[in-house]
py3Dmol code that shows the C-alpha trace and the ligand (Angstrom):
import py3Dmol

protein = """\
ATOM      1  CA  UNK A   1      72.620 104.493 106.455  1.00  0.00           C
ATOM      2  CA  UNK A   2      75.303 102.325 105.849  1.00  0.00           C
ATOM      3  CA  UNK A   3      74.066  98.966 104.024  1.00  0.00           C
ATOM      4  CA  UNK A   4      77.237  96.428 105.243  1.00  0.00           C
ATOM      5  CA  UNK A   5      78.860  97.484 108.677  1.00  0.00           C
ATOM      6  CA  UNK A   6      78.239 100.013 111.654  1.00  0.00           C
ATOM      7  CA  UNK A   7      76.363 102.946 110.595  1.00  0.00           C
ATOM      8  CA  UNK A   8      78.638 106.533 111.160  1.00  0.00           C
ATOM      9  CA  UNK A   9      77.719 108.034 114.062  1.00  0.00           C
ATOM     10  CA  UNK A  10      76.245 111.597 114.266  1.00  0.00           C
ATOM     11  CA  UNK A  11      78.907 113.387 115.865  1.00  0.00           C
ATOM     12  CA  UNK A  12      80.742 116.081 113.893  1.00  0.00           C
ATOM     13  CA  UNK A  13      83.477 115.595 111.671  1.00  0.00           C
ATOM     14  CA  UNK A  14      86.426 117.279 112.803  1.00  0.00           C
ATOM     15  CA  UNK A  15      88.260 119.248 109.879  1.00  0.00           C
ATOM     16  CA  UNK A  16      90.855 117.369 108.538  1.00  0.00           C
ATOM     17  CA  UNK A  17      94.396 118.161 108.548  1.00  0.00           C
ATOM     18  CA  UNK A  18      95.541 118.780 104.645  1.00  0.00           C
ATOM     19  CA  UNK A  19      99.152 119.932 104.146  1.00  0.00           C
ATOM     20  CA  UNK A  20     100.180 121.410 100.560  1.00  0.00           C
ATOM     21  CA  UNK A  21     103.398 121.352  99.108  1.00  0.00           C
ATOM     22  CA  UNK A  22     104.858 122.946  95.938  1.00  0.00           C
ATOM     23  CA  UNK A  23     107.338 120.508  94.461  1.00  0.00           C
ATOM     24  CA  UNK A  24     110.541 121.875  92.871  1.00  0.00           C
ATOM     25  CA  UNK A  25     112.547 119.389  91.688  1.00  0.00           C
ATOM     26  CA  UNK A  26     112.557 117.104  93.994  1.00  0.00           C
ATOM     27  CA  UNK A  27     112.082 119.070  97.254  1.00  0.00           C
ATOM     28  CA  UNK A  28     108.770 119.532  98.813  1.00  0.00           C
ATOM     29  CA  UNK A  29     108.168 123.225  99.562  1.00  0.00           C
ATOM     30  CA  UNK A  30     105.660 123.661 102.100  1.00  0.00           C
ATOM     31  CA  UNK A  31     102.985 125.734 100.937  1.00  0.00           C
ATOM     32  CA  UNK A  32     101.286 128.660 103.832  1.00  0.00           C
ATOM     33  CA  UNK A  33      97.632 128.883 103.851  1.00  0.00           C
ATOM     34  CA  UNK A  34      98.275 132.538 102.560  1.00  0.00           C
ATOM     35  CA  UNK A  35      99.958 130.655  99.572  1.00  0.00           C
ATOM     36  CA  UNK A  36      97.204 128.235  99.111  1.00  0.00           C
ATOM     37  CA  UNK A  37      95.039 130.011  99.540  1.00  0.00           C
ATOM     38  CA  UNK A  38      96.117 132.462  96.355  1.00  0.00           C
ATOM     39  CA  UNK A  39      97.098 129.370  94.205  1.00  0.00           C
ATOM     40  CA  UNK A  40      93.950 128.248  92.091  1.00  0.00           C
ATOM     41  CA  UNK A  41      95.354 124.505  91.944  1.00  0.00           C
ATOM     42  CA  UNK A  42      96.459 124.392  95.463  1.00  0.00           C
ATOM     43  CA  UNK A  43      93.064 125.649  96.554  1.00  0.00           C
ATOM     44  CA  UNK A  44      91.189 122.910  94.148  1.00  0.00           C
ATOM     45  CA  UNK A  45      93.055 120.704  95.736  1.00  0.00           C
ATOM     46  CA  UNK A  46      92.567 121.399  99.347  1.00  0.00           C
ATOM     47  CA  UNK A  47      88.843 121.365  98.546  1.00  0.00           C
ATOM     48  CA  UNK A  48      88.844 118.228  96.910  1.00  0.00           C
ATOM     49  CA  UNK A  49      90.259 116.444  99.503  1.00  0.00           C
ATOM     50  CA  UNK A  50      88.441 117.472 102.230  1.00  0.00           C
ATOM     51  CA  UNK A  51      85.311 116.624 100.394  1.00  0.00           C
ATOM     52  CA  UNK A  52      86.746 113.468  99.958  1.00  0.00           C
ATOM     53  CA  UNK A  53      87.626 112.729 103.574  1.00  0.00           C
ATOM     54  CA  UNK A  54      84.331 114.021 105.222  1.00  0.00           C
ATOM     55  CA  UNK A  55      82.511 112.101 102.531  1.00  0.00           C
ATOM     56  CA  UNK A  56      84.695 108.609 103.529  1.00  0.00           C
ATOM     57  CA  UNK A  57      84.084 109.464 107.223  1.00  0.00           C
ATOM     58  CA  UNK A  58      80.612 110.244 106.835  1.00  0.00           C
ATOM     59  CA  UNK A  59      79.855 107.238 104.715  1.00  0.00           C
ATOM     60  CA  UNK A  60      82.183 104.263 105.014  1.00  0.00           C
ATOM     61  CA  UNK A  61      82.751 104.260 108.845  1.00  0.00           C
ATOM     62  CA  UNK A  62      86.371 104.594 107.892  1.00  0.00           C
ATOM     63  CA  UNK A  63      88.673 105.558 110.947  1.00  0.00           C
ATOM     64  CA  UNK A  64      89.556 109.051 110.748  1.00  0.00           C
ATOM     65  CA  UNK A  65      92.361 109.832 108.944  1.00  0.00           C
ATOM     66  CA  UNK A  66      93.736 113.396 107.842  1.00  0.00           C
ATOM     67  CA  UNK A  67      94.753 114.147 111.646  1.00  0.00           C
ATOM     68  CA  UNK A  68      97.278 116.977 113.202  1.00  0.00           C
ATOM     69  CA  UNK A  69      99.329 113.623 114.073  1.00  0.00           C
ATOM     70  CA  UNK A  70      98.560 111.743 110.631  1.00  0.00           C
ATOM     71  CA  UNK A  71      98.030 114.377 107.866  1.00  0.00           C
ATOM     72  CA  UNK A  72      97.256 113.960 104.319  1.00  0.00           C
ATOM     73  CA  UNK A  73      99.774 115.407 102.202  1.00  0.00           C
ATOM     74  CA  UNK A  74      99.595 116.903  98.643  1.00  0.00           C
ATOM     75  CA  UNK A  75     102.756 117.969  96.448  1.00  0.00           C
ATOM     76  CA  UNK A  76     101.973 119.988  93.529  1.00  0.00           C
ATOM     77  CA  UNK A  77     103.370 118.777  90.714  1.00  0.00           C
ATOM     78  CA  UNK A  78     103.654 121.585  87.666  1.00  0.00           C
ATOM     79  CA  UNK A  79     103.898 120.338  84.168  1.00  0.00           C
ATOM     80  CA  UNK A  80     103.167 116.493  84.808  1.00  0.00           C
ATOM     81  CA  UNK A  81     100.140 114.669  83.604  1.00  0.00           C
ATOM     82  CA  UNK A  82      99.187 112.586  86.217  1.00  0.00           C
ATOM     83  CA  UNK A  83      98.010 111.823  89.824  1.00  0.00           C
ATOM     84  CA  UNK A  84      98.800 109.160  91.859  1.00  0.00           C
ATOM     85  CA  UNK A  85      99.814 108.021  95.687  1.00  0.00           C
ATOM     86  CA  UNK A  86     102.719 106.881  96.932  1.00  0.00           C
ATOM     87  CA  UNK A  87     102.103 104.615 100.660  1.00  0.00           C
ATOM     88  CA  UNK A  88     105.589 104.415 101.229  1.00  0.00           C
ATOM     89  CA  UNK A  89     106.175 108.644 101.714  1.00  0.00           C
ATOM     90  CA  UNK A  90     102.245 108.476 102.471  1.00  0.00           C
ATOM     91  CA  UNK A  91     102.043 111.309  99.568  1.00  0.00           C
ATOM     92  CA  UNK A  92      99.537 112.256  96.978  1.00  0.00           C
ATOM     93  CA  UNK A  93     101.039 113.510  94.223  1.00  0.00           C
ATOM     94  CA  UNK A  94      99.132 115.729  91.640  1.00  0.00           C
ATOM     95  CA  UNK A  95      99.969 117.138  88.286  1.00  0.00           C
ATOM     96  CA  UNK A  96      99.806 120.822  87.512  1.00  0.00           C
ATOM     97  CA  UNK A  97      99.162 119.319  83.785  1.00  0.00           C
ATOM     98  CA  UNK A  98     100.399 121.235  80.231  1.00  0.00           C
ATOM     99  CA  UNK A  99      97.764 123.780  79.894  1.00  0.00           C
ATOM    100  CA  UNK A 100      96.765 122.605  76.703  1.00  0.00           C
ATOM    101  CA  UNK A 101      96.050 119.191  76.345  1.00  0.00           C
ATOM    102  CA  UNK A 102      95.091 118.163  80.004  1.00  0.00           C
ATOM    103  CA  UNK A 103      94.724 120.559  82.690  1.00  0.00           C
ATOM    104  CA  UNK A 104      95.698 120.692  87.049  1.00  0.00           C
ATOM    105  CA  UNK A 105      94.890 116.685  88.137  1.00  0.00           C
ATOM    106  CA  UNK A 106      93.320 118.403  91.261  1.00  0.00           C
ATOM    107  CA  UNK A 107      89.748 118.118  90.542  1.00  0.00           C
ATOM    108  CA  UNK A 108      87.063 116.034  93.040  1.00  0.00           C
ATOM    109  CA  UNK A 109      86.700 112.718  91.324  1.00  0.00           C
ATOM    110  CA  UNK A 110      90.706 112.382  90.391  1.00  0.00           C
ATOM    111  CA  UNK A 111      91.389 113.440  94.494  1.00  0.00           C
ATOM    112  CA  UNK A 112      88.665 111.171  95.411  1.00  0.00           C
ATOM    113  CA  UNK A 113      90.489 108.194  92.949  1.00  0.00           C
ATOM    114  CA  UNK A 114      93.618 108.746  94.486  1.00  0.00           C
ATOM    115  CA  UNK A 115      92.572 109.045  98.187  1.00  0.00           C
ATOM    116  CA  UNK A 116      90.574 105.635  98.095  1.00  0.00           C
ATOM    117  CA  UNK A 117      93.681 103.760  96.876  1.00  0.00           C
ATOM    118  CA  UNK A 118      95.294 105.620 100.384  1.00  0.00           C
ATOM    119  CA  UNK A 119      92.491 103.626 102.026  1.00  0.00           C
ATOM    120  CA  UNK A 120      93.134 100.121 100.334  1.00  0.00           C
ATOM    121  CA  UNK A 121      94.966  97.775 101.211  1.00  0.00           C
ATOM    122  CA  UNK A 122      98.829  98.234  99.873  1.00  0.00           C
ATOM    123  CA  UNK A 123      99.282  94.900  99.369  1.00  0.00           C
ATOM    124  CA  UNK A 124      96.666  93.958  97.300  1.00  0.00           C
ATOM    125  CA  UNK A 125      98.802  95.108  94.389  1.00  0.00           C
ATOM    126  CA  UNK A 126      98.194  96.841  91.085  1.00  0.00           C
ATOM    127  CA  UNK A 127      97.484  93.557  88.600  1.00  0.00           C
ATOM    128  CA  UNK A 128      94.991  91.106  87.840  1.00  0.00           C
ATOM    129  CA  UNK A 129      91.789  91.091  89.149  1.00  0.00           C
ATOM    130  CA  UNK A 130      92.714  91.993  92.692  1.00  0.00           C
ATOM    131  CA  UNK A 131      93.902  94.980  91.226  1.00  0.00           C
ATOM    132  CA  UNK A 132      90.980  95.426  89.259  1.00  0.00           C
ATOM    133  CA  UNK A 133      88.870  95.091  92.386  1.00  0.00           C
ATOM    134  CA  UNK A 134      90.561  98.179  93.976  1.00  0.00           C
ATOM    135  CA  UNK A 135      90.429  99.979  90.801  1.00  0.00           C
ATOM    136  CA  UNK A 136      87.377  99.930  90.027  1.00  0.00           C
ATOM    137  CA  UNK A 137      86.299 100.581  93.650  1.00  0.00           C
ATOM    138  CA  UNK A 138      88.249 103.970  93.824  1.00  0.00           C
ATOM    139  CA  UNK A 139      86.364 104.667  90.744  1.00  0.00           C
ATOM    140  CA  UNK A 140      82.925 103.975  91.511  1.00  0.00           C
ATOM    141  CA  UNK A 141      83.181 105.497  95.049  1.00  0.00           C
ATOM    142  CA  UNK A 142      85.137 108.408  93.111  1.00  0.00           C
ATOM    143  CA  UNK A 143      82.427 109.225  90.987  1.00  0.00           C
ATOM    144  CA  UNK A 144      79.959 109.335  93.750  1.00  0.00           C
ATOM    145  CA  UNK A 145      81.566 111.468  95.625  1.00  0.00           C
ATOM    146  CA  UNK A 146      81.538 113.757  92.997  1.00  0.00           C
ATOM    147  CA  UNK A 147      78.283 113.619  91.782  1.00  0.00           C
ATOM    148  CA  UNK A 148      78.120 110.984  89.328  1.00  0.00           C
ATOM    149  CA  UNK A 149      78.700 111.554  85.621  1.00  0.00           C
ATOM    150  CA  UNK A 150      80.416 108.338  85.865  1.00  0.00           C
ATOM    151  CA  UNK A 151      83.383 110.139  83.604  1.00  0.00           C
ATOM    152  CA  UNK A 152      86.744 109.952  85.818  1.00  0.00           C
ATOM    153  CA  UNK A 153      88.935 113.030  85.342  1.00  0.00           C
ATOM    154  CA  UNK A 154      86.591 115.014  82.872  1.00  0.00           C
ATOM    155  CA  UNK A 155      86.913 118.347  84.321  1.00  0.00           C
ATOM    156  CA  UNK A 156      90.763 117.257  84.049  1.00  0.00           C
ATOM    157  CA  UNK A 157      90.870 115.979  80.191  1.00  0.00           C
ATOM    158  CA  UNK A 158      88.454 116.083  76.976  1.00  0.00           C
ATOM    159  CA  UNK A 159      86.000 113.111  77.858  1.00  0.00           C
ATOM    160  CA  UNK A 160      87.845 111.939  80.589  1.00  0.00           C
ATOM    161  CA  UNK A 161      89.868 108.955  81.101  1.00  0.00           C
ATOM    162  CA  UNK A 162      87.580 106.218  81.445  1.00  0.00           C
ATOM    163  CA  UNK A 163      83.520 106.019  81.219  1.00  0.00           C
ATOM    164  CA  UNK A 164      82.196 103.658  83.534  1.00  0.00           C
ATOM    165  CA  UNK A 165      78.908 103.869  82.204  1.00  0.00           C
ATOM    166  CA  UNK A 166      80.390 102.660  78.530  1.00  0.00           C
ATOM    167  CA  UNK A 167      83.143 101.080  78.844  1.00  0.00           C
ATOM    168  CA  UNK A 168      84.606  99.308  75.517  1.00  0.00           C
ATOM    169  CA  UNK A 169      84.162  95.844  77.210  1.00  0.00           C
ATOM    170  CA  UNK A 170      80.821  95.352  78.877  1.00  0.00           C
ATOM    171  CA  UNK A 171      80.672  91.594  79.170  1.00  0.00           C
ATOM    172  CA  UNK A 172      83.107  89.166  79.839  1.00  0.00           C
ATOM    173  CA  UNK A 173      82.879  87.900  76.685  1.00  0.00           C
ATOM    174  CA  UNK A 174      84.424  90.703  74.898  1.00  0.00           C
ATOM    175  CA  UNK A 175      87.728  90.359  77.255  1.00  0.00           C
ATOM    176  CA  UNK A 176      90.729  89.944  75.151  1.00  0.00           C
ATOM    177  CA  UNK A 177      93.150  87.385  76.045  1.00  0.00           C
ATOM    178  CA  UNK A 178      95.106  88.826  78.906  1.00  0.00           C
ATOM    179  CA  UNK A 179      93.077  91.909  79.528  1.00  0.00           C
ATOM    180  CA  UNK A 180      94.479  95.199  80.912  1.00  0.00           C
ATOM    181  CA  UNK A 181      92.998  96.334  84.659  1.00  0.00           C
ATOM    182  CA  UNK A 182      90.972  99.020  83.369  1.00  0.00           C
ATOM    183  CA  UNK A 183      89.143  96.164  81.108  1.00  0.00           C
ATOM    184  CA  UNK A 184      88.685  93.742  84.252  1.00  0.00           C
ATOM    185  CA  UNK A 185      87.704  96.721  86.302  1.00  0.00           C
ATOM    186  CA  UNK A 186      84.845  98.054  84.107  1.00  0.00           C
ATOM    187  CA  UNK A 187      83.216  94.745  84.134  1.00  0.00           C
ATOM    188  CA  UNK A 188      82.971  95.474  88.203  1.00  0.00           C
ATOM    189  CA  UNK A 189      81.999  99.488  87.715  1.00  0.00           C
ATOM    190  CA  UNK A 190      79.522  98.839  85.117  1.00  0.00           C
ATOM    191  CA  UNK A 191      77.915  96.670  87.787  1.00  0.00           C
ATOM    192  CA  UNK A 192      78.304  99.395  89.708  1.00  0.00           C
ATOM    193  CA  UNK A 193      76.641 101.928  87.693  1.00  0.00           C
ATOM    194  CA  UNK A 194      73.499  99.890  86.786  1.00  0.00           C
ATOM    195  CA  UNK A 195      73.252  98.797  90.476  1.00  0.00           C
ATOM    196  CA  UNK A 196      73.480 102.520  91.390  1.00  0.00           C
ATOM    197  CA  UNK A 197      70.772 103.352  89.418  1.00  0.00           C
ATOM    198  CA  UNK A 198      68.161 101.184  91.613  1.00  0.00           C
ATOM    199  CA  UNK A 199      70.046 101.161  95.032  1.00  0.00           C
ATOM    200  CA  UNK A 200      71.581 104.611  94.674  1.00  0.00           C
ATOM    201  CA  UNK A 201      75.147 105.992  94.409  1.00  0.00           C
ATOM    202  CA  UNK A 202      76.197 105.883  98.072  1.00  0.00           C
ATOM    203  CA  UNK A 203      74.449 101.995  98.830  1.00  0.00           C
ATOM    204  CA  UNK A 204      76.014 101.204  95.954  1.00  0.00           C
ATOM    205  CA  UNK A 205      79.468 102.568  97.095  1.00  0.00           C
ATOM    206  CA  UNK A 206      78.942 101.341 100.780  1.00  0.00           C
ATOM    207  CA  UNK A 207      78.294  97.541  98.748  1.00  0.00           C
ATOM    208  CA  UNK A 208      81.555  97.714  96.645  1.00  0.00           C
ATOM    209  CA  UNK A 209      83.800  99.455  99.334  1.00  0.00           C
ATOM    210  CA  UNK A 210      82.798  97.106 102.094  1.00  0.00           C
ATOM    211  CA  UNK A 211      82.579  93.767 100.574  1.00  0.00           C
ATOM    212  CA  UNK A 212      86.241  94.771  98.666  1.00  0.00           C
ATOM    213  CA  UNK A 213      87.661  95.082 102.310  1.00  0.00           C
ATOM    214  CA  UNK A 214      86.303  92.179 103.621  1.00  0.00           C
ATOM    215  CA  UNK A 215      87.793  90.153 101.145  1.00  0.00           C
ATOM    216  CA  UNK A 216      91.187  91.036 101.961  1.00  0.00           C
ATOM    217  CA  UNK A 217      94.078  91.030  99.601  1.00  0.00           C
ATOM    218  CA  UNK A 218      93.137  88.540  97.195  1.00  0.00           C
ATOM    219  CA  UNK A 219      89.614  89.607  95.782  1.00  0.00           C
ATOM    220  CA  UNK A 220      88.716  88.509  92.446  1.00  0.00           C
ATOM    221  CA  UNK A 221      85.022  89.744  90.268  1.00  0.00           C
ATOM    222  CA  UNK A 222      83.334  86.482  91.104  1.00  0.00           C
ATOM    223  CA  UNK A 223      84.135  87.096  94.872  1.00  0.00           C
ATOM    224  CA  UNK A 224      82.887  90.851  94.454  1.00  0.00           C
ATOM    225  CA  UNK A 225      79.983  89.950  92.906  1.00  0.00           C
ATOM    226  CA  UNK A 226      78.703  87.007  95.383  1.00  0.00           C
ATOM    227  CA  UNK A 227      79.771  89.233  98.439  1.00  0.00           C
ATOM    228  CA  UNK A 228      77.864  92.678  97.216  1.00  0.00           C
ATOM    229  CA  UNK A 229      74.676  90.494  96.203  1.00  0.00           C
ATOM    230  CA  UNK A 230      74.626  88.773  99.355  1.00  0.00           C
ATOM    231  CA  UNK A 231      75.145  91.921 101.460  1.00  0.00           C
ATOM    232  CA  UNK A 232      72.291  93.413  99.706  1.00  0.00           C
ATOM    233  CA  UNK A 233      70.517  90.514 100.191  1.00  0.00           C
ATOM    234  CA  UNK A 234      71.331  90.811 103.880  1.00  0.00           C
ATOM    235  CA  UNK A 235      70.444  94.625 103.930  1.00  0.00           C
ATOM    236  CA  UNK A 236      67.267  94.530 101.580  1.00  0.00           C
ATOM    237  CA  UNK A 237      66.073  91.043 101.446  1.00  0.00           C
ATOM    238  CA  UNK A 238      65.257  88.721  99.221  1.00  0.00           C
ATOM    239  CA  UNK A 239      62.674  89.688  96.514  1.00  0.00           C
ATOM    240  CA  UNK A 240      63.374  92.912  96.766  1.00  0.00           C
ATOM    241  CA  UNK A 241      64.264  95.018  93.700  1.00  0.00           C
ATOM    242  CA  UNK A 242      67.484  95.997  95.027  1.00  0.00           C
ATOM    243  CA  UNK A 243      68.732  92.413  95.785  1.00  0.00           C
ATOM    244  CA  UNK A 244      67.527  92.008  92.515  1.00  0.00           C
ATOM    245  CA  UNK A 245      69.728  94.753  90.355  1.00  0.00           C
ATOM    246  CA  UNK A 246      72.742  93.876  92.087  1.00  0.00           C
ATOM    247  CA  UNK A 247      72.409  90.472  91.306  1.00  0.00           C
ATOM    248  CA  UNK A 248      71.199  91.327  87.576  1.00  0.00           C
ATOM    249  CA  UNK A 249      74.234  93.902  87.015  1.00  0.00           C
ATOM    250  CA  UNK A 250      76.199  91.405  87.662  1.00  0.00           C
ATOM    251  CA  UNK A 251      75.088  88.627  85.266  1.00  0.00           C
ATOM    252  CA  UNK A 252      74.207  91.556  82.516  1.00  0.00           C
ATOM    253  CA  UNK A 253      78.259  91.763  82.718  1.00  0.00           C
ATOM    254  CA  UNK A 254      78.879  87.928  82.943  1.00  0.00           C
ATOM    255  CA  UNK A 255      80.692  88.307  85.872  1.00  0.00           C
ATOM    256  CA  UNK A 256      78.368  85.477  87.322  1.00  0.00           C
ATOM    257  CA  UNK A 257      75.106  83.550  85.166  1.00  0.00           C
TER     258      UNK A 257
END
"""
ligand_1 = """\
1
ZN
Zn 93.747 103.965 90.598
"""
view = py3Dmol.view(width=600, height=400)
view.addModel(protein, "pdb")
view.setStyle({"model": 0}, {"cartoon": {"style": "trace"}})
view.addModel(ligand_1, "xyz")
view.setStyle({"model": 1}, {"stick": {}})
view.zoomTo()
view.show()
């Protein structure tokens, strides 16, 4: 099922292509599957992003990606707190963290984060509320992928960094005067969530994924919210209680009235 384009076709996924590196400095060590293999993070890792990219394939009618000719590569990072990708070198980056306070960035929701932004447009930018848009889409789709406790990066860090089920703001009206992405993205993952909870995790992922690409590089919330209600308009029709939460997870965030 795919609620807002072509539905993925039944034929098998072929595995995708996953190349580890240990950074040193700054040189990129290719790791051997011997060496991955015996490295807890690099294994993690390797397993969290080919969850990821089946799951994409499976469910967003993405192009495959992760090929022998296109490969998705990894460099371990040891002692740095943080994941992230970089679509210039086409490189996901992930921290080995300090041991103590936060531990290896390697587990399925952060991979999952960091792969959708490798799937996003990379002009759409990293402010605002087009940046917001794509945030909170890697998040949502994130957490489905990995099972939904809406809590990005707990296995990673006490509580996690965000919780898209509570955020601190939940309406519009609480948004300070220039708000901070993560502030304008809960509003659109707290949609999210409560929609999930009538249409399900993957609709509702197919609904924020979709209607985010559609709208090119310049999404804002309103546009998010009038493209996923109409789409499950489209998909459920009208009266229906699914039309119906979208619609109403959106107004209980005052996204739109
Ligand atoms: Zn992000």
């Amino acid at each position: 099922m795919n609620v807002t384009s072509t539905a993925a076709t039944g034929m098998p996924l072929p595995a995708p292509t996953v190349l580890l590196y240990n950074q040193q400095g700054p040189a990129l060590v290719p790791m051997t599957p011997q060496e991955v293999r015996a490295d807890t993070n690099a294994s993690t890792a390797l397993k969290s992003a080919r969850t990821t990219i089946n799951w994409i394939a499976k469910h967003l009618g993405e192009a495959p990606f992760a090929t022998p000719t296109n490969p998705v590569r990894i460099a371990l990072q040891p002692n740095y707190n943080n994941a992230y990708w970089d679509g210039d070198k086409k490189l996901l980056t992930l921290g080995g963290g300090d041991g103590t306070k936060y531990k290896a960035f390697t587990s399925l929701d952060t991979v999952a984060h960091e792969l959708i932004h490798a799937r996003q447009s990379p002009t759409v930018g990293y402010s605002g509320e087009s940046g917001a848009v794509t945030e909170s889409v890697a998040d949502l789709v994130a957490e489905v992928i990995d099972g939904g406790d809406w809590r990005l990066a707990a296995d990673v860090f006490q509580g996690g960094f965000r919780d898209l089920a509570t955020p601190k703001v939940s309406h519009r009206s609480m948004l300070q005067e220039n708000p901070g992405i993560h502030a304008l993205a809960g509003l659109s993952s707290l949609a999210g969530v409560r929609s999930a909870k009538v249409v399900g995790g993957t609709a509702m992922a197919q609904l924020w994924w979709n209607t985010a690409k559609a709208l090119g590089d310049r999404p804002s919330l309103e546009l998010l919210a009038q493209g996923t209600i109409n789409s499950a308009l489209k998909y459920w029709g009208a009266g229906t209680r699914e039309a119906q939460a979208v619609r109403d997870a959106w107004v209980s965030v005052g996204v739109i009235s």
